[in-house]
C-alpha positions in Angstrom: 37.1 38.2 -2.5 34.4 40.8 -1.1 32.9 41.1 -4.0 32.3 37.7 -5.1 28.8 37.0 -6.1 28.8 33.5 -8.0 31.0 30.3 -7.9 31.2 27.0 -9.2 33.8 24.9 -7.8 34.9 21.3 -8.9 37.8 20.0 -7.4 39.4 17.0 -5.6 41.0 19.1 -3.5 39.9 17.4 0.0 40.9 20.9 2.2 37.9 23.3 2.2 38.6 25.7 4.7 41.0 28.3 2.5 38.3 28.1 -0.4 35.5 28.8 2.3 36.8 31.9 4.4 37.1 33.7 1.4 33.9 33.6 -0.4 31.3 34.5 2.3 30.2 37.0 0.5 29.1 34.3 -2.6 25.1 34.5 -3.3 25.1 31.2 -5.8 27.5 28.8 -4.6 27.7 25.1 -6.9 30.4 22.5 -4.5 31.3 19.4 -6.1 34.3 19.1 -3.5 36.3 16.2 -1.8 35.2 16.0 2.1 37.7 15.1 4.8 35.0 13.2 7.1 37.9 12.6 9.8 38.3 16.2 10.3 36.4 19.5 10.9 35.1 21.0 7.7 35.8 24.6 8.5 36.1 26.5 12.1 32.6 27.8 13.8 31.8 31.4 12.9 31.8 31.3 9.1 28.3 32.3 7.9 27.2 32.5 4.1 25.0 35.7 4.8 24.4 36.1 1.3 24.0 33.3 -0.6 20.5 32.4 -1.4 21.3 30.1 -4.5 23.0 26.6 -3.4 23.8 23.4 -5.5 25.5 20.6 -4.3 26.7 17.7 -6.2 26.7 14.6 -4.2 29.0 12.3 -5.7 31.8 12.3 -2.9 31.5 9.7 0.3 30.9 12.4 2.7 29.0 14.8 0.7 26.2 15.2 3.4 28.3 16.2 5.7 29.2 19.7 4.3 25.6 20.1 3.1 24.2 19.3 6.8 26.7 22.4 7.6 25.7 24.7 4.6 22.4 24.4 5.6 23.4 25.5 9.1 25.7 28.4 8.0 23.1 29.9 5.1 20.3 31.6 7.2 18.7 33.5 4.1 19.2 30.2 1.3 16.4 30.6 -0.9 17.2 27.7 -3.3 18.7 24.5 -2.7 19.4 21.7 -5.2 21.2 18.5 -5.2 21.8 16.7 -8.7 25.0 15.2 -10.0 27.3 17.0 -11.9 27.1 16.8 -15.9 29.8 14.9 -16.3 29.6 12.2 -13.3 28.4 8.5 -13.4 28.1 7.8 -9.7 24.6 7.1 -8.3 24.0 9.6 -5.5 25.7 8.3 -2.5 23.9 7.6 0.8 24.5 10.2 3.6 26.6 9.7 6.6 24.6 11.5 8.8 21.3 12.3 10.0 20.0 15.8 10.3 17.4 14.6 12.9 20.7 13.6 15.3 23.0 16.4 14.1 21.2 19.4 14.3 19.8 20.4 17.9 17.4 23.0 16.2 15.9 23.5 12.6 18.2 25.6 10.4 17.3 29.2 10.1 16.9 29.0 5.9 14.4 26.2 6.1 11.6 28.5 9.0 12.5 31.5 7.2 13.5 31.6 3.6 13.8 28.5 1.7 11.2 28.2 -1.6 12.3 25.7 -3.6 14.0 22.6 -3.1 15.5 20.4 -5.5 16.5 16.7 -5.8 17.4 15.4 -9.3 18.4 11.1 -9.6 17.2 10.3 -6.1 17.8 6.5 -5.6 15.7 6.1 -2.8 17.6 4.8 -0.1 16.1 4.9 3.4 18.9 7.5 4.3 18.6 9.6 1.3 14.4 9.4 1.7 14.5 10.6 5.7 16.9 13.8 4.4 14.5 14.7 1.4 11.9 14.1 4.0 13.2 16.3 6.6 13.6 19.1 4.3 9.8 19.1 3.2 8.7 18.6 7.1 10.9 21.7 8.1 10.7 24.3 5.6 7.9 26.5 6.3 7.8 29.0 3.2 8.8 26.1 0.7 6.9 27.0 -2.5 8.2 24.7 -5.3 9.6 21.1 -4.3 10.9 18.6 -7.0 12.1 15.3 -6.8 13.3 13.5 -9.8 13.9 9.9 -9.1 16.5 7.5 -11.5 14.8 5.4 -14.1 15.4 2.3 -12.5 12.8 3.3 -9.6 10.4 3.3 -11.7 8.2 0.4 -9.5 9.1 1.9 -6.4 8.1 5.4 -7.2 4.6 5.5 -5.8 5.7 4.8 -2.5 8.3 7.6 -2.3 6.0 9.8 -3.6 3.5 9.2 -0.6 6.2 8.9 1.9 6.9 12.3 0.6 3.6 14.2 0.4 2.8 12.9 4.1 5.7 14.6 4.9 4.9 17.9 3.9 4.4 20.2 6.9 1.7 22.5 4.5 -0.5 19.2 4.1 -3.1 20.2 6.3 -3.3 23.9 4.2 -3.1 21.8 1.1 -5.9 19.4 2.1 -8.3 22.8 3.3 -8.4 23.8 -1.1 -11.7 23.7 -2.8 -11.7 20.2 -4.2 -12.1 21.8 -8.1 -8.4 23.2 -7.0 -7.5 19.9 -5.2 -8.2 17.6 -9.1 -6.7 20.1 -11.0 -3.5 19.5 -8.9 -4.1 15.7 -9.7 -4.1 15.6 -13.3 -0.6 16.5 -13.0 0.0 13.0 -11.7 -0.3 9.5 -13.5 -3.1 7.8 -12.2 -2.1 5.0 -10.4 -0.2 8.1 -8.2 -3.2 10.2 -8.0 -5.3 7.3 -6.9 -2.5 6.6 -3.8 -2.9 9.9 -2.3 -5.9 8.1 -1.0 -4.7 7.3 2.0 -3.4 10.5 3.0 -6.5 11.5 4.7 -10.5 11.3 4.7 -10.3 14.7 2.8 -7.8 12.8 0.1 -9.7 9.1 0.4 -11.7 10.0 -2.8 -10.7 13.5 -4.7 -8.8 11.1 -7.3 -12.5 9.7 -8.4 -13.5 13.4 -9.7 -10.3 13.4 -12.3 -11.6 13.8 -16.1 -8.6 12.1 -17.0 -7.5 8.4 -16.4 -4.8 6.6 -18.1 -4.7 2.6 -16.7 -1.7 0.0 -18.3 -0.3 -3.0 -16.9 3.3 -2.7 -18.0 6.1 -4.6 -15.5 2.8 -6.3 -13.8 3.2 -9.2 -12.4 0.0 -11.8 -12.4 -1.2 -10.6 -8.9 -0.7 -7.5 -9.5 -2.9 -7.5 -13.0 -5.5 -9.5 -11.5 -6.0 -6.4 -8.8 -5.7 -4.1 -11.6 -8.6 -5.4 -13.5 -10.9 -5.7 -10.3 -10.3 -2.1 -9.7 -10.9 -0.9 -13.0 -14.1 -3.2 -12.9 -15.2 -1.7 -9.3 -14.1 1.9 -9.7 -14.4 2.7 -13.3 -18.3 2.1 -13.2 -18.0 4.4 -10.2 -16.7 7.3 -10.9 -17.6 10.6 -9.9 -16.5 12.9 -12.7 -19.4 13.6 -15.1 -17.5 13.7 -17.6 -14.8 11.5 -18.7 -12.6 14.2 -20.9 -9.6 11.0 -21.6 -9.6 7.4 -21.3 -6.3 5.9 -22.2 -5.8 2.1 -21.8 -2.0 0.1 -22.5 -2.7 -3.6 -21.9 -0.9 -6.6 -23.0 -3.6 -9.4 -23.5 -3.8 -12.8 -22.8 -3.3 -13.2 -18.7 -5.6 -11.2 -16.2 -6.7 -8.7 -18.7 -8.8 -10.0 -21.5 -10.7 -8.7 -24.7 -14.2 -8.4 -22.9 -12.9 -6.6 -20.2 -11.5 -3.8 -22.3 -15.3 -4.3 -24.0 -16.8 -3.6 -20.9 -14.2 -0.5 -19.9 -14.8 1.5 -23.2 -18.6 1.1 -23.2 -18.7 2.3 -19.0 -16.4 5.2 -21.4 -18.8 6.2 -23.7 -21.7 6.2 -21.2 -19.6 8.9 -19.2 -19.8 11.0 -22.4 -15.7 10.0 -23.0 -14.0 13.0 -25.6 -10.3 11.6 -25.9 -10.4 7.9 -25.9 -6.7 5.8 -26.8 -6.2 2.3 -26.9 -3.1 0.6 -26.9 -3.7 -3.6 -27.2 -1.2 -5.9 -27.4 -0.5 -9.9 -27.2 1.4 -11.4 -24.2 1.1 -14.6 -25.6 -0.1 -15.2 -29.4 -3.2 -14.4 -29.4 -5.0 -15.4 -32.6 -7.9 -13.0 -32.8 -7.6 -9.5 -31.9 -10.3 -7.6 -29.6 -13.7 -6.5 -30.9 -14.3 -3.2 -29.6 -18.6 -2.4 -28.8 -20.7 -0.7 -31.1 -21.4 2.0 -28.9 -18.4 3.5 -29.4 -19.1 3.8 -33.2 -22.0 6.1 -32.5 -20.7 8.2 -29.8 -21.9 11.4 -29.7 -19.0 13.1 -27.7 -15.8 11.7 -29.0 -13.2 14.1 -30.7 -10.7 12.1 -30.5 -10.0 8.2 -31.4 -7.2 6.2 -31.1 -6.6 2.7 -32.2 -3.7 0.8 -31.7 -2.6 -2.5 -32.7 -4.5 -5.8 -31.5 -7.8 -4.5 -32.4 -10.2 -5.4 -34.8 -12.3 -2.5 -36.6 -15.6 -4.0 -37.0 -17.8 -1.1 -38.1 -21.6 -1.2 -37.7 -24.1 0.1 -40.2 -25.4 3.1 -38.0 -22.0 4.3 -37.2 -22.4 7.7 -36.8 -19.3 9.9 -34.9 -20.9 13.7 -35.5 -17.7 15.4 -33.0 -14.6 13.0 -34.2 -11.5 15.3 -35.1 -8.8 13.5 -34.8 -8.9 9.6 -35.5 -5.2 7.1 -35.4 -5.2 4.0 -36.5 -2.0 1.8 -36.2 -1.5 -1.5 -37.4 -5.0 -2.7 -36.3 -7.2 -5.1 -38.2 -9.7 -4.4 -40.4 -13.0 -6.7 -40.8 -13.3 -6.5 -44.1 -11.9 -4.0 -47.4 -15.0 -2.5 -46.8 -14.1 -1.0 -43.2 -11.9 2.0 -43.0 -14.2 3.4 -45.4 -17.1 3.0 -43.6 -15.9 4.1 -40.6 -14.5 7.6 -42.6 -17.9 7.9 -43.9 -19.2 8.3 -40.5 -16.8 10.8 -39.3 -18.7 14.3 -41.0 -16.0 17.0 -39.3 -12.7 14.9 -39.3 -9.7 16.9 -39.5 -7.0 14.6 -38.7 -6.1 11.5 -39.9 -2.9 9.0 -39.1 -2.9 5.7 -41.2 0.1 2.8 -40.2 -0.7 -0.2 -42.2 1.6 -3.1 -41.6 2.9 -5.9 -44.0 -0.1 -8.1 -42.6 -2.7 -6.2 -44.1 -3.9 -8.0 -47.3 -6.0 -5.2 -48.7 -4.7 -4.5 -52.0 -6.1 -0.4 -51.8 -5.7 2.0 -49.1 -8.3 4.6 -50.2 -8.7 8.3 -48.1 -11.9 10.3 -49.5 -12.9 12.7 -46.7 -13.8 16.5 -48.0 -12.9 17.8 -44.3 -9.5 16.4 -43.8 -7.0 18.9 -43.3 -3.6 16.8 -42.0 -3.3 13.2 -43.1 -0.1 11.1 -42.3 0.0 7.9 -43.9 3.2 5.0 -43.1 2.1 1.8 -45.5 4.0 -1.3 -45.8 4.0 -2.7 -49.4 4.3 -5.5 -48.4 1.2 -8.5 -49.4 -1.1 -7.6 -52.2 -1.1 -3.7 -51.9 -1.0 -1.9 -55.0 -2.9 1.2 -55.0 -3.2 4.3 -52.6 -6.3 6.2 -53.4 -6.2 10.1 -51.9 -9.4 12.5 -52.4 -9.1 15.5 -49.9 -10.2 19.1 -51.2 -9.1 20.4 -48.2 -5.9 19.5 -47.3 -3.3 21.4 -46.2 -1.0 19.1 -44.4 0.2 15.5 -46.1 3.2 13.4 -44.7 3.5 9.8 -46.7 5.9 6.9 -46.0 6.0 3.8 -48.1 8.6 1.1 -47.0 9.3 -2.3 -48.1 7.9 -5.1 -45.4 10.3 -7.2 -43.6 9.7 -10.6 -46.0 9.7 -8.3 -49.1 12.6 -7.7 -50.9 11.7 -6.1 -54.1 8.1 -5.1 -55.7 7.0 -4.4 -58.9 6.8 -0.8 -59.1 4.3 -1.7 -62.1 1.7 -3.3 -60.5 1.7 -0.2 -57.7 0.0 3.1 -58.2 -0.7 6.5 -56.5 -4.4 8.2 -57.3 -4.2 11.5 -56.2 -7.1 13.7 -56.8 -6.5 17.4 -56.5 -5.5 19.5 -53.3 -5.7 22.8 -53.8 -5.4 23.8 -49.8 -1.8 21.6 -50.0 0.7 23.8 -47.7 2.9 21.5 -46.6 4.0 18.1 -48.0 6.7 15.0 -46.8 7.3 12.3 -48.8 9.6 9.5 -48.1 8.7 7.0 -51.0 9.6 4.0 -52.9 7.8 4.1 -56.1 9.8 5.7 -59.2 7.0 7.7 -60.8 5.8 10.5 -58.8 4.5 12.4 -61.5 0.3 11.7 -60.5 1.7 12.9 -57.4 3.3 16.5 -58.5 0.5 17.4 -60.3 -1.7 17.4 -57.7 0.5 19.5 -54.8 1.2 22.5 -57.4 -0.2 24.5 -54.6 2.3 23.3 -51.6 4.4 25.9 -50.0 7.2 23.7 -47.7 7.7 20.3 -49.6 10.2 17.6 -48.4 11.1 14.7 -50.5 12.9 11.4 -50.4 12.1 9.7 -53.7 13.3 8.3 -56.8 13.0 10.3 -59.5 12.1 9.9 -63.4 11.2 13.1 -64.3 12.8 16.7 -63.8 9.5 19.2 -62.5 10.2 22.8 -62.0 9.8 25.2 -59.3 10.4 29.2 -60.5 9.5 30.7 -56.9 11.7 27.9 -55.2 13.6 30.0 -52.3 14.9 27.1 -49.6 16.6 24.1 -51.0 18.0 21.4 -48.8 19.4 17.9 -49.9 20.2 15.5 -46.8 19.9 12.2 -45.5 16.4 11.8 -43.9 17.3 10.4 -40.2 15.9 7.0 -40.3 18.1 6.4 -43.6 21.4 5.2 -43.8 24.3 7.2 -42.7 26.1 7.3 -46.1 25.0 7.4 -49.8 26.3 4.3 -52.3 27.6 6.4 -54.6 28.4 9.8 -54.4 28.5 10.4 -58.5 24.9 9.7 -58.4 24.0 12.7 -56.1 26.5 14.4 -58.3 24.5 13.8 -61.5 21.8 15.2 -59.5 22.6 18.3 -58.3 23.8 18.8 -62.4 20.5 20.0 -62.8 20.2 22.0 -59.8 23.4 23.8 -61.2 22.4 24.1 -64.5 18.5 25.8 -63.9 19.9 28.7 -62.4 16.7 29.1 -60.1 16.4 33.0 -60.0 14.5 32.7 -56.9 16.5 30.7 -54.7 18.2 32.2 -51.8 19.6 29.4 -49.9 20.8 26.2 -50.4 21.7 23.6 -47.8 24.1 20.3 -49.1 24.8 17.4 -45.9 26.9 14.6 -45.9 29.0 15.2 -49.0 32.2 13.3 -49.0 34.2 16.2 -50.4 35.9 14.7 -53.2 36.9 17.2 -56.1 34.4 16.6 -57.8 32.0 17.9 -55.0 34.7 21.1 -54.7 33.9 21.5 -58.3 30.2 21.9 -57.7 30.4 24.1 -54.9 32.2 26.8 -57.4 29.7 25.9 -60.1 26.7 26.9 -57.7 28.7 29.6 -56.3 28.6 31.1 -59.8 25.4 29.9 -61.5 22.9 30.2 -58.6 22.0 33.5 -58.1 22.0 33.9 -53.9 22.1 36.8 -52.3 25.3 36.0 -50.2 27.8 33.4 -50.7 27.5 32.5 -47.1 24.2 31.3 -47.9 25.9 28.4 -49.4 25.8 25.9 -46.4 
């Protein structure tokens, strides 16, 4: 086949040697082939001249074997992967030889051609390491190198990663950068990564300390291992170069090495440093009864645009709060002092913009109340659980709202009654989502006349028009149940869909029908009554 330019061949098929001699002329070859390790592959004298694209799926026993001769027989390979096959289960299976032993001289494609080299669910053997390694030692124009290690490595990681950069034959180019060029490759890396490249050399020992970014959690610690964790952060943290600290993001579970007044200490060293994106993430190993106090520095930062609270954390707000650059503030299931304190802390936030609310079934407050004239996206997700039984909303400027209301785990039913919305009016609305439990949502309509994309999930008491309506969809939100209780009810619904005759609609989308008669039926009815453009545009 002279003329072959591209091939993908899967086969169990052990006997290479007819497939090989006639596609020489190949230029992206992908082998996931049988190898006969007792016998020769194929005879001396074949060369791939052309190919420059090369995948190999390493499943087979003796996989290494033909890829150790590929390499050999492809002077101008440009691209070389190795990654399972969609498809196959096996973990990528060690290799039988080594190219240090085999080869007597450095494949042509890796001093002259090769530019990017692949390696997709690695599992880190010390076989499958020294190949990946040899690779990045040997190939001199290598541009792009990526290794993508299996989930289950997760702990071992950092250490392939440094075996790997040390391996590198560019290093020593690499390490002669500007140190500006040097962090910006870093923040591409977690942390605890960027921080090991320490000990590749006294030009890496301490580049990681000018990153603007840090992100610190002890999740899969063990006790020793938390306790160093902590006297790091406590030694380095207050030590940092960067003068600027653009993200701070801390993930701790509480109660063993890592305690409330060290986070205390972390975030104030944060605010000192000017911090702009600060996230924290606290929650109990053990049960801890009171959740961490965060300092009252933070509630008069000057810098922060971005705040985010999460879980086993107590918003205690101070008088003077005062956050003059906040944009973006989320709050999730975290503990307020007092009724008194999300307000508070929205009063002191002059320019927010964004605003994510999660209130859990443990919150006793009995109203959630959201005045802030600069708001333009709020997302709420309430439990109605305890004594709530009023959600207050007063934002002029609006334009994005996404609400979910859900009964709490130890409620089974609530008194729709005793629970109100008070929406004030939001002319800006462009955009609404509304996945909600309570019948009436008339206060609610009249306030979003103005909303151009609306999506709703709620029961309904009273029919509300819409004369420039052109999209209509009616489907099962994802995190609802997979089928409806009764289909005549949806039926009885889509009666008066059928019956307006919305002149404006032009497409209408209906999921999960059952397609009983009945349904059949309707289809035909909106077929004829609703006036769309194409029939087609029936989904």
């Amino acid at each position: 086949m002279p003329n072959l330019e591209e091939a993908d061949i899967s086969s169990t098929y052990p006997d290479i040697y007819k497939f090989v001699r006639s596609v020489t002329s190949v230029k992206r070859l992908s082998l996931c082939i049988r190898v006969n390790a007792e016998e020769a592959l194929y005879p001396d004298g074949i060369v791939f001249n052309q190919l420059e694209n090369l995948k190999l799926c390493p499943c087979d026993s003796n996989w290494s074997k033909l890829f150790v001769r590929l390499l050999k027989d492809s002077p101008n390979l440009r691209e070389l992967e190795v990654s399972l096959n969609e498809g196959h289960t096996k973990c990528c299976v060690d290799p039988q030889v080594s190219l240090e032993n085999q080869l007597n001289f450095v494949p042509e494609c890796l001093l002259s051609s090769l530019q990017t080299f692949k390696w997709t669910g690695i599992h880190g053997s010390l076989k499958v390491m020294d190949l990946a390694k040899y690779i990045s030692r040997n190939a001199r124009c290598l541009k792009t190198a990526t290794i993508l290690f299996q989930p289950a490595l997760e702990t071992e990681r950092e250490t392939m990663i440094q075996e790997l950069l040390l391996s590198f034959r560019d290093m020593d180019k690499i390490s002669r950068l500007p140190d500006d060029l040097l962090v910006k490759v870093l923040l591409f890396l977690p942390t605890k990564i960027a921080v090991s490249t320490s000990i590749l050399s006294k030009r890496w020992e301490f580049l990681w300390m000018w990153l603007p970014k840090l992100e610190y959690h002890n999740t899969n610690y063990s006790a020793s291992e938390e306790q160093r964790l902590r006297s790091f952060i406590n030694l380095n943290l207050q030590l940092h170069r960067a003068p600027i600290i653009e993200s701070l993001r801390l993930k701790f579970s509480l109660g063993r090495s890592i305690k409330p007044q060290n986070i205390k200490q972390w975030i104030i060293i944060a605010v000192f440093r000017c911090v702009r994106e600060l996230s924290i993430n606290l929650f109990p190993l053990y049960c801890i009864e009171n959740p961490a106090k965060l300092p009252s520095s933070l509630y008069i930062s000057k810098s922060l645009v971005i705040l985010k609270l999460k879980d086993q954390i107590l918003v205690d707000v101070p008088r003077m709060a005062y956050l003059p650059s906040l944009k973006y503030l989320l709050l999730k299931r975290v503990t307020y002092k007092d009724s008194n304190s999300l307000h508070q802390l929205l009063s002191s936030c002059p320019v927010l913009e964004n605003l994510v609310v999660e209130r859990d079934e443990y919150n006793h407050d009995e109203t959630l109340s959201i005045t802030v004239s600069s708001l333009q996206r709020l997302t709420l997700k309430i439990s109605r659980g305890g004594s709530f039984d009023e959600l207050v909303i007063n934002t002029l400027s609006l334009k994005y709202f996404k609400l979910t209301d859900y009964l709490g785990e130890c409620e089974t039913e609530l008194d729709d009654d005793s629970y109100s919305y008070v929406f004030k009016d939001m002319p800006k609305l462009e955009e609404a989502h509304i996945d909600s439990t309570y019948p009436d949502i008339g206060k609610f309509v009249r306030s979003i006349t103005s909303v151009k994309r609306l999506s709703l999930c709620v029961k309904v008491n009273a029919e509300e028009d819409s004369p420039n309506l052109r999209e209509l969809e009616i489907k099962l939100n994802k995190d609802h149940k997979a089928s409806f209780d009764d289909p005549a009810c949806l039926e009885n619904q889509l009666n008066y869909v059928v019956q307006s005759s919305i002149p404006s609609l032009e497409r209408f989308t209906w999921t999960w029908i059952y397609g009983s008669q009945n349904e059949i039926d309707y289809l035909e009815k909106l077929k004829k009554r609703l006036l769309l453009t194409n029939w087609q545009n029936l989904v």
